[in-house]
N, C-alpha and C positions, 0 to 999 in steps of 0.2 A: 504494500500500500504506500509507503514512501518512495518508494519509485516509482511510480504514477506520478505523483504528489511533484518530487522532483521534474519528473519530464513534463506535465504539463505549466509549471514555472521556469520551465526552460523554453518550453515553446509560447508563453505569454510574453518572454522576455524577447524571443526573437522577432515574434511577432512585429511587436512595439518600436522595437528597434528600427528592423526592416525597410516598416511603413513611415518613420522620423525621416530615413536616409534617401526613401526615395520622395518622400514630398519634399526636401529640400535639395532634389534634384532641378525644380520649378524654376530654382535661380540660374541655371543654363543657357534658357532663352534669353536672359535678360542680357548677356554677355560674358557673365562670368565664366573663365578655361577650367576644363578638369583638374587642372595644377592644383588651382584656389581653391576649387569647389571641395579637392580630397582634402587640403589642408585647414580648410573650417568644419568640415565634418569631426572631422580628430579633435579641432577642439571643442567639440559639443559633448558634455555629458552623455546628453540619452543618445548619443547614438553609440555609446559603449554598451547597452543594452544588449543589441543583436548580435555579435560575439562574446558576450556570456552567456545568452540563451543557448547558441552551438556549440559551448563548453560542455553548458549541463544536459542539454538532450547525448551528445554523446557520450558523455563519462556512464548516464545512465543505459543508454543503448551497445556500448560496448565492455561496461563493465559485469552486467548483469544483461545479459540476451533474451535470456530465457524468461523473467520475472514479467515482463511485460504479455 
């Protein structure tokens, strides 16, 4: 039951994440280069979200296979 627990707080996190990284993709048309764009994403909090969401879904999905 806690790996459930874990994996789907992993996949809320990636979720969250995900959807942060690609609606501030919006600022692309405006003219901002993928340079800028990766290097403000980095420094946004929530979009450290969605690689620890792919942290915890894996650790659970390769550590414990079978349990899910």
């Amino acid at each position: 039951m806690v790996f459930i627990f874990i994996f789907l707080v992993g996949f809320g996190l990636a979720v969250s994440g995900g959807v942060t990284i690609i609606a501030y993709m919006n600022f692309l048309p405006v003219g901002v280069s993928w340079g800028d764009y990766l290097i403000f994403i980095a420094g946004r909090p929530e979009c450290y979200l969605f690689p620890i969401g792919i942290i915890l879904i894996a650790f659970v999905l390769f550590q414990y296979p079978n349990n899910l």
